[in-house]
C-alpha atoms as an extended CHARMM CRD file, in Angstrom:
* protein
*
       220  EXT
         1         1  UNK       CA             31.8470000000      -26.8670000000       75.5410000000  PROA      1               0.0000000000
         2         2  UNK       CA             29.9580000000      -29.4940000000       74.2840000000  PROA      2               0.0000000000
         3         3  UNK       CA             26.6250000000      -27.5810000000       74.1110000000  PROA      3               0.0000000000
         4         4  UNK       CA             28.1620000000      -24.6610000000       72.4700000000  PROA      4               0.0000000000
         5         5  UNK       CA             29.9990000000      -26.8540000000       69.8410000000  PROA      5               0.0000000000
         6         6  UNK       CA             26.2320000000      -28.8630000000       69.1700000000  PROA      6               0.0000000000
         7         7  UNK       CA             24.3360000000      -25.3830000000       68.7900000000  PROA      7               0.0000000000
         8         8  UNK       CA             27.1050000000      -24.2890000000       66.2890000000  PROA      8               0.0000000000
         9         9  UNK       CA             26.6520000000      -27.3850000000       64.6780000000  PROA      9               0.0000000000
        10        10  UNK       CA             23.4280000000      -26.8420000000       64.3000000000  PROA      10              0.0000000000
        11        11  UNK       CA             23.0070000000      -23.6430000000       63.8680000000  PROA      11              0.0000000000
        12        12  UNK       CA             25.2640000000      -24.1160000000       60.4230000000  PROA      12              0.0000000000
        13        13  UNK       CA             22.9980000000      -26.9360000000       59.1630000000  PROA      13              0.0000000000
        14        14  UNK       CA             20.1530000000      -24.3490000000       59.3200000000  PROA      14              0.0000000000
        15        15  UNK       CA             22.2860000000      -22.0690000000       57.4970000000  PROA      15              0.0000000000
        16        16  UNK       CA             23.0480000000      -24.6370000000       54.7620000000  PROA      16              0.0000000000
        17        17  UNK       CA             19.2180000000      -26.1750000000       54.4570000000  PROA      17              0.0000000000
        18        18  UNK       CA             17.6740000000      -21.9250000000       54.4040000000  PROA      18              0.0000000000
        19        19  UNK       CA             20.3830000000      -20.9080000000       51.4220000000  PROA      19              0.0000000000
        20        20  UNK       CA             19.5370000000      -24.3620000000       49.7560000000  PROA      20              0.0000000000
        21        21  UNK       CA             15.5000000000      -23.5650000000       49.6940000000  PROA      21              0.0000000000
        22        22  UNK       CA             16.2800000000      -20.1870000000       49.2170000000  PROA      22              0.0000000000
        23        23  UNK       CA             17.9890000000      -21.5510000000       45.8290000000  PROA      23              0.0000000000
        24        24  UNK       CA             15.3470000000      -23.7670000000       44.8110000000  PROA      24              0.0000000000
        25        25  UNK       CA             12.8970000000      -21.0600000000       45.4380000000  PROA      25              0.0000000000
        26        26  UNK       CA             15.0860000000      -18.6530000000       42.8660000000  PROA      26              0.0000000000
        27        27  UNK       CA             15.3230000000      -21.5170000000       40.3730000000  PROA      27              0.0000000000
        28        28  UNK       CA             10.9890000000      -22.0520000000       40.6340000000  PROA      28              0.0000000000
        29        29  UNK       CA             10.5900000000      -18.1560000000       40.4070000000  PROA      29              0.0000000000
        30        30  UNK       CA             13.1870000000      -17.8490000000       36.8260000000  PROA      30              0.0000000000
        31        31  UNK       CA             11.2170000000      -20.9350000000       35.8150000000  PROA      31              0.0000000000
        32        32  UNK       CA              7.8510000000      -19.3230000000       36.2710000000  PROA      32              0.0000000000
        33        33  UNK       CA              8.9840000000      -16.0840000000       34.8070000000  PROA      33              0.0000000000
        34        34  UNK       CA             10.3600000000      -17.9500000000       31.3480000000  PROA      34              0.0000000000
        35        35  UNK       CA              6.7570000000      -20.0520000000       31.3950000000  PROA      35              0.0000000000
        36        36  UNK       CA              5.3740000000      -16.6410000000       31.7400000000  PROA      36              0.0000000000
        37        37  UNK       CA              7.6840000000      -15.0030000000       28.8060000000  PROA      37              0.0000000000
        38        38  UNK       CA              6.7610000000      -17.8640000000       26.7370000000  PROA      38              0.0000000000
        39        39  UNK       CA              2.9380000000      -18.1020000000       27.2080000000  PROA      39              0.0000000000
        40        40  UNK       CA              3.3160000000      -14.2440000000       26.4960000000  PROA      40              0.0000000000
        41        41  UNK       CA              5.0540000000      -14.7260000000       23.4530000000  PROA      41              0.0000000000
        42        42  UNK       CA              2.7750000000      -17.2580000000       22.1410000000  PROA      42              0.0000000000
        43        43  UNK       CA             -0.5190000000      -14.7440000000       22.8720000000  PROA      43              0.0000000000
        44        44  UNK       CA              1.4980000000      -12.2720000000       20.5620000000  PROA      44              0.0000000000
        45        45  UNK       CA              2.3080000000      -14.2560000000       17.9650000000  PROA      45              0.0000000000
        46        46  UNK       CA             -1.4040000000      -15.8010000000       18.0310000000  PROA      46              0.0000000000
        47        47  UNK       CA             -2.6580000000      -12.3880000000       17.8940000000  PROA      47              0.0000000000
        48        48  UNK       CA             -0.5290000000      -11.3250000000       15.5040000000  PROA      48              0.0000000000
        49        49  UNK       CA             -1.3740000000      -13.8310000000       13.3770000000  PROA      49              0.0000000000
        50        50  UNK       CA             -4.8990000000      -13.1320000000       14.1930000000  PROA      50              0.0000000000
        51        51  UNK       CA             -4.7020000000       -9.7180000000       13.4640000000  PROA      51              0.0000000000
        52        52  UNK       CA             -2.8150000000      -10.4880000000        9.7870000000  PROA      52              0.0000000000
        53        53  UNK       CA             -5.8770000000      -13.0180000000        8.8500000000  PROA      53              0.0000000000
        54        54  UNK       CA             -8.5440000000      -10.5790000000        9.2240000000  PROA      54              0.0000000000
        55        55  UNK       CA             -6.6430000000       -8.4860000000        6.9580000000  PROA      55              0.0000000000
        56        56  UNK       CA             -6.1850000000      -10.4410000000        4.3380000000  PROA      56              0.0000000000
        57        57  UNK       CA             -9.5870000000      -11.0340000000        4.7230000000  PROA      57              0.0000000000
        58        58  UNK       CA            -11.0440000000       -7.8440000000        4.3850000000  PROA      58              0.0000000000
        59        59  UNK       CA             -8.6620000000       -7.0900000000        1.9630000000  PROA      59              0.0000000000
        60        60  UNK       CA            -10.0270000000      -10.7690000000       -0.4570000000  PROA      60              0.0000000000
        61        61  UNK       CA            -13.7290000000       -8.8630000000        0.8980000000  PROA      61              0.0000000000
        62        62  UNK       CA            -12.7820000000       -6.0540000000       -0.9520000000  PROA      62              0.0000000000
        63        63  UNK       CA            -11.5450000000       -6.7730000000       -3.9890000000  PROA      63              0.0000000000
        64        64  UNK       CA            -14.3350000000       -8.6720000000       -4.3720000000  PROA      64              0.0000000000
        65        65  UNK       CA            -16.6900000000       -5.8800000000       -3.8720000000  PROA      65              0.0000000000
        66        66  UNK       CA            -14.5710000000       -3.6840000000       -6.4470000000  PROA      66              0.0000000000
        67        67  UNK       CA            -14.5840000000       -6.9870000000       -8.7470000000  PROA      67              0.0000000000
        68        68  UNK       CA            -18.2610000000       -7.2110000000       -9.0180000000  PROA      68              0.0000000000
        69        69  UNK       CA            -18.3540000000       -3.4530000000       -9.1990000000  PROA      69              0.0000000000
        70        70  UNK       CA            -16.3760000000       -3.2420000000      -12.2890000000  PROA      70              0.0000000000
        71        71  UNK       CA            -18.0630000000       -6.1930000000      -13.6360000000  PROA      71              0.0000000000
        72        72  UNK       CA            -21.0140000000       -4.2220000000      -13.8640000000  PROA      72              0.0000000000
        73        73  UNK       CA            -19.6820000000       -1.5520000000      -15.6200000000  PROA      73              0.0000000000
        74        74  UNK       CA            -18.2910000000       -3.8020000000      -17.9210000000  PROA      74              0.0000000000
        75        75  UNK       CA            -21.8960000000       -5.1900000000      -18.6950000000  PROA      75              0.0000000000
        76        76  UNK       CA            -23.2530000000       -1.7800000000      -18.9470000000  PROA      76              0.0000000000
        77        77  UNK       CA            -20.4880000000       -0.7630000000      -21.5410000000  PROA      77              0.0000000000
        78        78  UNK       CA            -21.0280000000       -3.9400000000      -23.3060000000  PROA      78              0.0000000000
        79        79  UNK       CA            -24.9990000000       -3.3420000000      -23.6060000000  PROA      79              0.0000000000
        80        80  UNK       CA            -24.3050000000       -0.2620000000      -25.2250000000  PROA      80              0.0000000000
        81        81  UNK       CA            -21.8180000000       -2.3120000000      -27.6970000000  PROA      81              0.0000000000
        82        82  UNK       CA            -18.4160000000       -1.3590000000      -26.3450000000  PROA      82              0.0000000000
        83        83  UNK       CA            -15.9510000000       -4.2870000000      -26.0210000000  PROA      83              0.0000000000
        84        84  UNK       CA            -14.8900000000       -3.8890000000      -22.0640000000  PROA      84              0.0000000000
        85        85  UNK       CA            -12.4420000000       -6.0990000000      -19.7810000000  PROA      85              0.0000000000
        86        86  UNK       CA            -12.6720000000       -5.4320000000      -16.3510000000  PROA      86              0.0000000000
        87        87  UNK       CA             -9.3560000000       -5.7350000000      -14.4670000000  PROA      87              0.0000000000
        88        88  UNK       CA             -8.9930000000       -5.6180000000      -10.5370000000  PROA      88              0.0000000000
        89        89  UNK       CA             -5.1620000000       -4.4960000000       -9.6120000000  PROA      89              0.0000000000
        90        90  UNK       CA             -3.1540000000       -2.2580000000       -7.7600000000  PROA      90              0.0000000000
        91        91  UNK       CA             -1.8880000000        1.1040000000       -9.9490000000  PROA      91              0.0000000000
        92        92  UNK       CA              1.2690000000        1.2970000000       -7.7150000000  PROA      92              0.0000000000
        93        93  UNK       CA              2.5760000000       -1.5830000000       -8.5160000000  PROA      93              0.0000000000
        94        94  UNK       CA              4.9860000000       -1.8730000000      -11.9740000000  PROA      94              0.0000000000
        95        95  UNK       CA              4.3810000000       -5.4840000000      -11.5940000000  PROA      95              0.0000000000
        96        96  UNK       CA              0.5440000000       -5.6040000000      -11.5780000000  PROA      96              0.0000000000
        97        97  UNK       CA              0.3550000000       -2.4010000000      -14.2260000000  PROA      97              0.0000000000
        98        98  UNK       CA              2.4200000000       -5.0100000000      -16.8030000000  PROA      98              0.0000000000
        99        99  UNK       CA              0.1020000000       -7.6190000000      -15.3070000000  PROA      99              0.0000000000
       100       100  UNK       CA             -3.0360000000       -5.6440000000      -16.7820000000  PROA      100             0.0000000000
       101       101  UNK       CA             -1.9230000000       -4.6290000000      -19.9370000000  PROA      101             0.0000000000
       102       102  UNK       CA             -0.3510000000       -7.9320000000      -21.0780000000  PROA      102             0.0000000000
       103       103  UNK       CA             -3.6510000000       -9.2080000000      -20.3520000000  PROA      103             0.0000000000
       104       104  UNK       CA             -5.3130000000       -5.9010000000      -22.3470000000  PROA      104             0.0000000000
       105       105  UNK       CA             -3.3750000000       -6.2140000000      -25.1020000000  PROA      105             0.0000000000
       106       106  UNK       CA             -4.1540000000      -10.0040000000      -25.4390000000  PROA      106             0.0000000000
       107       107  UNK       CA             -7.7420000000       -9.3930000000      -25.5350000000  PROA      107             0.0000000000
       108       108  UNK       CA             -7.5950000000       -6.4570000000      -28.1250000000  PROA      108             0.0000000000
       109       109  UNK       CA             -4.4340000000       -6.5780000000      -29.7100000000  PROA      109             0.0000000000
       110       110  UNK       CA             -3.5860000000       -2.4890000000      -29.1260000000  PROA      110             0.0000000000
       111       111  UNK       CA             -4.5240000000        0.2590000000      -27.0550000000  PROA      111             0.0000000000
       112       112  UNK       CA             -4.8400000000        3.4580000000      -28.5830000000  PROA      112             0.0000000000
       113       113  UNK       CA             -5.9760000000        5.5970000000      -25.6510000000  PROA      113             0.0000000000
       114       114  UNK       CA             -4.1620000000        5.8550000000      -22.3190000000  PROA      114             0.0000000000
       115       115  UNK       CA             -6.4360000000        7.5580000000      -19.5530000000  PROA      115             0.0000000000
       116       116  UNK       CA             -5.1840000000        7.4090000000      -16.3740000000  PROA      116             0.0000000000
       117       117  UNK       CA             -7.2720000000        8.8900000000      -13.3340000000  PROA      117             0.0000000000
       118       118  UNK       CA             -5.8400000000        6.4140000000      -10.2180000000  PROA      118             0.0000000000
       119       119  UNK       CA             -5.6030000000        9.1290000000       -7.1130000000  PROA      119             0.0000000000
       120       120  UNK       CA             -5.4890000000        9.1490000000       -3.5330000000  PROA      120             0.0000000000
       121       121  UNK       CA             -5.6450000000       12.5090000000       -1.6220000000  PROA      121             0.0000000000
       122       122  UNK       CA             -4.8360000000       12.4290000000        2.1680000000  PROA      122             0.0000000000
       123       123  UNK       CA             -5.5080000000       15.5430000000        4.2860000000  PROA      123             0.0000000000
       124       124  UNK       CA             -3.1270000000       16.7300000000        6.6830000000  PROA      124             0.0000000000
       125       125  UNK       CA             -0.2050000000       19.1000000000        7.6040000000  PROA      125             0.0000000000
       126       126  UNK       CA              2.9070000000       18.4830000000        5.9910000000  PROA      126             0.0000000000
       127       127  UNK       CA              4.8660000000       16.9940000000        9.4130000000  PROA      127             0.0000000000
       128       128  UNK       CA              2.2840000000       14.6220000000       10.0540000000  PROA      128             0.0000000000
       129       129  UNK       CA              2.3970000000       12.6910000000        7.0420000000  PROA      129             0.0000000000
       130       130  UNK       CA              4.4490000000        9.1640000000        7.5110000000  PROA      130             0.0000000000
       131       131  UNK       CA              6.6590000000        8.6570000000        5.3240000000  PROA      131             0.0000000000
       132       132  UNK       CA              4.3760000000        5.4510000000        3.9860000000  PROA      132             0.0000000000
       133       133  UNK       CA              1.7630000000        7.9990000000        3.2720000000  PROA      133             0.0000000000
       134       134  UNK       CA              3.8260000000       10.3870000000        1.4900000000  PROA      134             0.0000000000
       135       135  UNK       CA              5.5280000000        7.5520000000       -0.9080000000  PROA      135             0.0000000000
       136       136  UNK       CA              1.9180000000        5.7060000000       -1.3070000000  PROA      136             0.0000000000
       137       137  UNK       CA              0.7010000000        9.2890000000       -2.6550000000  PROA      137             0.0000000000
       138       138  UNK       CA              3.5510000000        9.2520000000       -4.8580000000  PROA      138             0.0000000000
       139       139  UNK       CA              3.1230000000        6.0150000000       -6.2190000000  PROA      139             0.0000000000
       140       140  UNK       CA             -0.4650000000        6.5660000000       -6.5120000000  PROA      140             0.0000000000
       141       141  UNK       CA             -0.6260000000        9.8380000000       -8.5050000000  PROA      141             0.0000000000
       142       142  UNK       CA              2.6710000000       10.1610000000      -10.5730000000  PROA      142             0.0000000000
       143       143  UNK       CA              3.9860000000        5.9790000000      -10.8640000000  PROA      143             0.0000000000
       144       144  UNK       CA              1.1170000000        4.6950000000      -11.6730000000  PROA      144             0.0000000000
       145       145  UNK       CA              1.1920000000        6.7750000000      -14.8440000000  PROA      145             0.0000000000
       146       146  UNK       CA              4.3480000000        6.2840000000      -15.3840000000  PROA      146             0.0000000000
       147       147  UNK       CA              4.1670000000        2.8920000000      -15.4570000000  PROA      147             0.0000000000
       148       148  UNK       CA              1.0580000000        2.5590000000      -18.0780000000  PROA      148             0.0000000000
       149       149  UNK       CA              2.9930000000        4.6520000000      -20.3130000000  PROA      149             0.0000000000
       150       150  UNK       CA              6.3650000000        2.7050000000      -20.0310000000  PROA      150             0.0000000000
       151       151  UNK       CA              4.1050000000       -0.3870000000      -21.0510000000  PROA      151             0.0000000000
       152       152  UNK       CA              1.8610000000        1.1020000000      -23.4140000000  PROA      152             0.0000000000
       153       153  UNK       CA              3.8170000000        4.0910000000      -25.3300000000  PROA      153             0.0000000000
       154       154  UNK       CA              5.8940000000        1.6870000000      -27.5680000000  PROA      154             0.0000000000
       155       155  UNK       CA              3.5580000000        0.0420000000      -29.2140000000  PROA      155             0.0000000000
       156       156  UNK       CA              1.7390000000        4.0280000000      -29.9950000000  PROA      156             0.0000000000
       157       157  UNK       CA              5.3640000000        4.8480000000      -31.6370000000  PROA      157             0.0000000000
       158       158  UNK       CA              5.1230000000        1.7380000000      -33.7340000000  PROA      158             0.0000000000
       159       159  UNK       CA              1.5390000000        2.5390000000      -34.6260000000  PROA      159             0.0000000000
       160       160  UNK       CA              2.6600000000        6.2790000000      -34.9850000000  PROA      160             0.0000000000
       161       161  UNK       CA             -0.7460000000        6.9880000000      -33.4680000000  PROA      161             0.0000000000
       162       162  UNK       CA             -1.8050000000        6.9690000000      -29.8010000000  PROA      162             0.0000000000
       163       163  UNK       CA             -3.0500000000        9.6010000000      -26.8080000000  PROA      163             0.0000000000
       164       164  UNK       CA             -2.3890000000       10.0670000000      -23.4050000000  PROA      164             0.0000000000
       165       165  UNK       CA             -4.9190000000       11.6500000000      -20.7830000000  PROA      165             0.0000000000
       166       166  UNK       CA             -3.9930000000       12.7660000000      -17.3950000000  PROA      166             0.0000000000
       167       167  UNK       CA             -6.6270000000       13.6920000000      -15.0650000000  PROA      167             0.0000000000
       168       168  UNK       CA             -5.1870000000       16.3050000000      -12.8390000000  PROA      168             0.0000000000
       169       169  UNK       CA             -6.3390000000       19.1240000000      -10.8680000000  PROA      169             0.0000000000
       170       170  UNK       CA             -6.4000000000       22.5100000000       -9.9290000000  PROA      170             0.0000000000
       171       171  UNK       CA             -4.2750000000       21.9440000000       -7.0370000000  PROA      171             0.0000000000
       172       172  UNK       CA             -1.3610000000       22.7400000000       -8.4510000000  PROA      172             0.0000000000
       173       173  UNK       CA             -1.6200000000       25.7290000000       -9.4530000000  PROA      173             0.0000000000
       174       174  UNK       CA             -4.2590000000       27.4230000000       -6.8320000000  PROA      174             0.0000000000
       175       175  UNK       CA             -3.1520000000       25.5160000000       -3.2900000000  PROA      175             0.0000000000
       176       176  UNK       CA             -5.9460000000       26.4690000000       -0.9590000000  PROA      176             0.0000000000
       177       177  UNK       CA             -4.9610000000       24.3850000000        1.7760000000  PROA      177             0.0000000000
       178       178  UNK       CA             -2.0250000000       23.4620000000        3.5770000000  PROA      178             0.0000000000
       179       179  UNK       CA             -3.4020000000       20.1850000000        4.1120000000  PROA      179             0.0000000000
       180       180  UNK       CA             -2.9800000000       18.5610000000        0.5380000000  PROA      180             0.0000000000
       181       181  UNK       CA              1.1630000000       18.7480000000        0.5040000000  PROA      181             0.0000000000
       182       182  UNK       CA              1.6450000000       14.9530000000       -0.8210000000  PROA      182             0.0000000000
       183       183  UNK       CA             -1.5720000000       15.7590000000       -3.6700000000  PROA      183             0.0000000000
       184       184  UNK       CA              0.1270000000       19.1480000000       -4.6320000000  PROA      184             0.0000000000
       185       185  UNK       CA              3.6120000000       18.1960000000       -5.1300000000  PROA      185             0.0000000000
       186       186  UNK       CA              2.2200000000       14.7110000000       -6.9780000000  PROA      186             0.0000000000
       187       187  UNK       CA              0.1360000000       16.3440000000       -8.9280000000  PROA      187             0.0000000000
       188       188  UNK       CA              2.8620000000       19.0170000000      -10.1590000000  PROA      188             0.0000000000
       189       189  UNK       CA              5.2190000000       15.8400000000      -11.3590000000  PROA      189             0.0000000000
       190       190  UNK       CA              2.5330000000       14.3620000000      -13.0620000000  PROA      190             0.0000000000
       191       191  UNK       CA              1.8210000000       17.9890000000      -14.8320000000  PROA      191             0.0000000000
       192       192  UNK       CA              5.8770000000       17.2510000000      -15.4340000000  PROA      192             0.0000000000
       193       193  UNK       CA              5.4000000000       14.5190000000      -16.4980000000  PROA      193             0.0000000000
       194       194  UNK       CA              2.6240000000       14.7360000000      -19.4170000000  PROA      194             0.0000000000
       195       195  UNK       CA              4.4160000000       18.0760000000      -20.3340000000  PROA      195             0.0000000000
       196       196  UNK       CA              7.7360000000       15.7860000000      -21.2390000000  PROA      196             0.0000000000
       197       197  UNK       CA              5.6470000000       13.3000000000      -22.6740000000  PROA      197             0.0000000000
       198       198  UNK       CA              3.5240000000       15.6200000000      -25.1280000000  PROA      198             0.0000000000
       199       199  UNK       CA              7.0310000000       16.8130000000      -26.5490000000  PROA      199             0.0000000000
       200       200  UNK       CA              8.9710000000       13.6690000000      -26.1000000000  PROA      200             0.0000000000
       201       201  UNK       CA              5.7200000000       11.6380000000      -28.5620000000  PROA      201             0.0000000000
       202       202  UNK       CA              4.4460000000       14.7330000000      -30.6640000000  PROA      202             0.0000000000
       203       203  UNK       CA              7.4200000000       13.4530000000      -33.5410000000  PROA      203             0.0000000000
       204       204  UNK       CA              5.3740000000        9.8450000000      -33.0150000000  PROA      204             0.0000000000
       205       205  UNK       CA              2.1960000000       11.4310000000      -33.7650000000  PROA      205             0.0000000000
       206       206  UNK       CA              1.2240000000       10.6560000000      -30.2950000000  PROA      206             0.0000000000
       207       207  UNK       CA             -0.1580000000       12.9690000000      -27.7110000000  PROA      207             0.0000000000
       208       208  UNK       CA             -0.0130000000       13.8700000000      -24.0140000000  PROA      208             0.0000000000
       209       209  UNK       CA             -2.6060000000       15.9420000000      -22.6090000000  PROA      209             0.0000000000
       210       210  UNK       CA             -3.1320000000       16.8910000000      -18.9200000000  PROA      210             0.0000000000
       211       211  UNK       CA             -6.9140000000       17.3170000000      -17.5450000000  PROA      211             0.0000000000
       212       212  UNK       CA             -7.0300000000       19.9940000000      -14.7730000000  PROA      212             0.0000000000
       213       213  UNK       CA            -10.4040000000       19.9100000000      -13.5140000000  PROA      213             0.0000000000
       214       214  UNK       CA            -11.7530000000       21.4080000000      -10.2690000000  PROA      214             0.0000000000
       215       215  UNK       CA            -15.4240000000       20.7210000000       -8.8640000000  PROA      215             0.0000000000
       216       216  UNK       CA            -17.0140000000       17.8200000000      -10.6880000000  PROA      216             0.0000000000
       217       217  UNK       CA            -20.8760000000       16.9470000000      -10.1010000000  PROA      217             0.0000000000
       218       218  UNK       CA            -21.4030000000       13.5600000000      -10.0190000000  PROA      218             0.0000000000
       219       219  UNK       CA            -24.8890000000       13.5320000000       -9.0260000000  PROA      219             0.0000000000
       220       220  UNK       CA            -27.4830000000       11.1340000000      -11.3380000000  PROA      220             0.0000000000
């Protein structure tokens, strides 16, 4: 009786010490797995941040390239005796198109002449355009005029003298590909849009004229 009580006794103090290590061995393992989570987490966010570093840098690499671009032009225009001011901004923005003609009209004083050519034309079906894409066409080929001549038309009314040119395109009107949706349907509101402006200014003495070109050569 003895024995048997003595392996019992024993046997349950095995028990005890196997579901204890088995614990501890549960409590290393969710330990290791949150270390893991964590150094995980911290890779992301490194890369992430990584990732959002070179793109600001290419995008400062840029603009600097298109800077010192336009800067030339501007010299060019200038050698030929034509007051120019090079400005470096993003058409699809309302805030940076007031940006550049606050700055415009402090350097001349007016602007007579309105020509806006900003256009972006991304080829593909219809159902595999984002909707990023579609709304960055958008504000690319219709806003961005919009916005120049919200800031520039009242001061034309004043002056009772001004003109507006639209560079267009054929698109509109011929669509030859099913591939140019966003460009078509953009390009029809901005033929909207000059259309309402021409009759909206024409009491203002100002005009609204829409350019629809096709081919251009722009060979030297």
């Amino acid at each position: 009786a003895d024995l048997g009580e003595q392996v019992k006794t024993c046997s349950a103090a095995c028990k005890a010490e196997a579901t204890k290590a088995l614990a501890e061995a549960q409590r290393a393992l969710a330990e290791a797995q949150n270390e893991a989570k964590a150094a995980a987490s911290a890779a992301s966010a490194a890369a992430a941040q990584k990732a959002q570093e070179t793109a600001a840098c290419l995008k400062k690499c840029n603009a600097q390239k298109r800077g010192a671009v336009l800067e030339g032009i501007a010299r060019e225009c200038e050698a030929l005796g034509v007051k120019a001011l090079p400005l470096l901004g993003d058409l699809s923005s309302e805030d940076e198109v007031n940006r550049m003609t606050r700055e415009g009209l402090a350097r001349f004083g007016k602007v007579d002449i309105l020509v806006s050519v900003a256009a972006i034309r991304p080829a593909k079906p219809v159902w595999e355009y984002t909707s990023e894409e579609w709304l960055r066409t958008f504000a690319v080929n219709i806003h961005a005029t919009f916005y120049l001549a919200k800031a520039l038309v009242p001061g034309m009314i004043e002056r009772r003298c001004g003109s507006i040119v639209a560079l267009n395109g054929s698109s509109l009107v011929t669509v030859q590909s099913g591939n140019h949706a966003a460009v078509v349907a953009s390009k029809a509101a901005l033929h909207g849009l000059i259309k309402s402006l021409a009759i909206g200014l024409a009491p203002y003495g100002v005009r609204a004229n829409s350019v629809g070109l096709q081919n251009v050569s722009n060979k030297d």
